[in-house]
C-alpha positions in Angstrom: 42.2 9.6 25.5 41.1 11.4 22.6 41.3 8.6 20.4 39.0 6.9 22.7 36.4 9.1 22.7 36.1 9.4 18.4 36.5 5.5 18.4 33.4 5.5 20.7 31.5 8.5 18.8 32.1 6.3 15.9 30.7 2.9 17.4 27.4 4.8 18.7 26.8 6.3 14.9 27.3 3.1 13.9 25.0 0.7 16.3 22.2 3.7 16.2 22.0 3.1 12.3 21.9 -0.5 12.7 19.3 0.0 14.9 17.3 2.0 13.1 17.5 0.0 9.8 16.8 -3.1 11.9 13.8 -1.1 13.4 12.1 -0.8 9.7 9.6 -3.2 8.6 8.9 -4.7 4.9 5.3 -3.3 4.3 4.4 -7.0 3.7 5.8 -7.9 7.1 4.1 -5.4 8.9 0.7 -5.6 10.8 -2.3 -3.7 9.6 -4.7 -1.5 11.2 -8.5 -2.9 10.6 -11.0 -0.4 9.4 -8.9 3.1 9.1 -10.4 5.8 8.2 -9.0 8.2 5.0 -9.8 11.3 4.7 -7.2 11.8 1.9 -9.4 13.2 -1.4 -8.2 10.1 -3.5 -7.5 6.7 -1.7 -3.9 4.4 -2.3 -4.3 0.5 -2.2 -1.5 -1.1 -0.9 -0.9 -4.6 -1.4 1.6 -7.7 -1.7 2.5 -10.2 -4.1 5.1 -12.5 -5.0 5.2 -13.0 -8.5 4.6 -16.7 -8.8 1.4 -18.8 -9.9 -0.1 -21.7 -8.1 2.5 -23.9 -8.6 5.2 -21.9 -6.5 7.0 -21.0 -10.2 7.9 -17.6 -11.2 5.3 -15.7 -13.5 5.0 -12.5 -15.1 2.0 -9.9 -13.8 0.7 -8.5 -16.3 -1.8 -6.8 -14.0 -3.4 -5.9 -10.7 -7.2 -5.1 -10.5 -8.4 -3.2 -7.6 -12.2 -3.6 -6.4 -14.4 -1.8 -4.3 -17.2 -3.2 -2.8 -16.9 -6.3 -5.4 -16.8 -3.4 -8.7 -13.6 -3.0 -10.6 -12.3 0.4 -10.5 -8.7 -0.2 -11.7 -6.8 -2.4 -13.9 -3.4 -1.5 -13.6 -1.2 -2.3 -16.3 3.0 -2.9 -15.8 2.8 -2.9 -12.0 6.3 -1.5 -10.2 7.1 -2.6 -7.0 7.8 0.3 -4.4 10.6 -1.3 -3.2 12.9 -4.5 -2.7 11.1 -7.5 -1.7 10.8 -8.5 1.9 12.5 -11.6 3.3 9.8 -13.9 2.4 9.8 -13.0 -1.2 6.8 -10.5 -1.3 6.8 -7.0 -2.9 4.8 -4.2 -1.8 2.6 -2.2 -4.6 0.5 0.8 -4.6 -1.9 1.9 -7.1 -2.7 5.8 -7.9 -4.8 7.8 -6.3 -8.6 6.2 -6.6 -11.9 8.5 -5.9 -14.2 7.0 -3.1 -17.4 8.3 -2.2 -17.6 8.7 1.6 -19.1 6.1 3.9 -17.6 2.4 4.4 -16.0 0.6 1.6 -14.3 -2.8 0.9 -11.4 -3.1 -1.2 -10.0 -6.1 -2.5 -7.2 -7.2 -5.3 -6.7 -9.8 -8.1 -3.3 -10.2 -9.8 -3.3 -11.1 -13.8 -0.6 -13.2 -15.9 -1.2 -14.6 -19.7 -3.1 -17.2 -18.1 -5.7 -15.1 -16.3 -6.8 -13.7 -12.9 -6.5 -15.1 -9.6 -8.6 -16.0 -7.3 -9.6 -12.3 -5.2 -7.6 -11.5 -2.6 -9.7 -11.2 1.2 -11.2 -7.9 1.4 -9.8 -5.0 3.7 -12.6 -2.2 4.9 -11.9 1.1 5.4 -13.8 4.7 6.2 -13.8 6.8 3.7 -14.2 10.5 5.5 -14.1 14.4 3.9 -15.6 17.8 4.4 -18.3 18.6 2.6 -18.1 21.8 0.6 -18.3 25.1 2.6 -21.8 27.0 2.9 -22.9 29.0 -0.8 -23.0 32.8 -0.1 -25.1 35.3 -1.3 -27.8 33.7 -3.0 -30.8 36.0 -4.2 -33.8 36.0 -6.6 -34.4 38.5 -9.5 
């Protein structure tokens, strides 16, 4: 009886962790909320690539620029996947903390091999939110 009851602590260990790693999504699976709103001081862009050129072949990225509202504010050299690729062949990136001025903001991303850049990616808005600075305190004139 014993026996029976390790065997089947065992087996519910085992199909809870299955569960829960089948329960995880690839970043570049996953769906994303339009128009969030950060209120993080810096923002991260998050994006997906698959490290091939038009053709379908393999390439090497030599870079990712990141836009906002059509400027470039990074070009970021020796790009490092976060993690494994998903099942369609896509890694997931994210850049360094990037300072955005409050208000709504577009954000977009072009990847770079020896040959050039490609085309921009579609743009992804977002609300950039934060506290102004508390009140200034005693203030007086001489």
């Amino acid at each position: 009886m014993k026996a029976y009851g390790i065997f089947f602590l065992v087996l519910c260990i085992w199909l809870g962790v299955s569960l829960a790693a089948q329960a995880q999504t690839h970043p570049c699976d996953a769906t994303i909320t339009p128009n969030p709103t950060i209120t993080n001081p810096l923002i991260v862009v998050g994006f997906c690539h698959n490290g091939q050129d038009l053709d379908g072949n393999s390439t090497t990225i030599m870079a990712f620029k990141i836009y906002v509202d059509n400027l470039l504010v990074l070009t970021w050299t020796s790009p490092t996947p976060t993690g494994a690729p998903s099942a369609t062949g896509y890694s997931y990136f994210q850049t360094i903390g990037i300072a955005v001025s409050r208000g709504t903001h577009a954000v977009a991303a072009t990847a770079m091999n020896i040959d050039g850049d490609s085309v921009m990616s579609a743009s992804f808005s977002f609300n950039k939110a934060g506290k102004v600075p508390k009140a200034v305190v005693a203030v007086r004139a001489q």
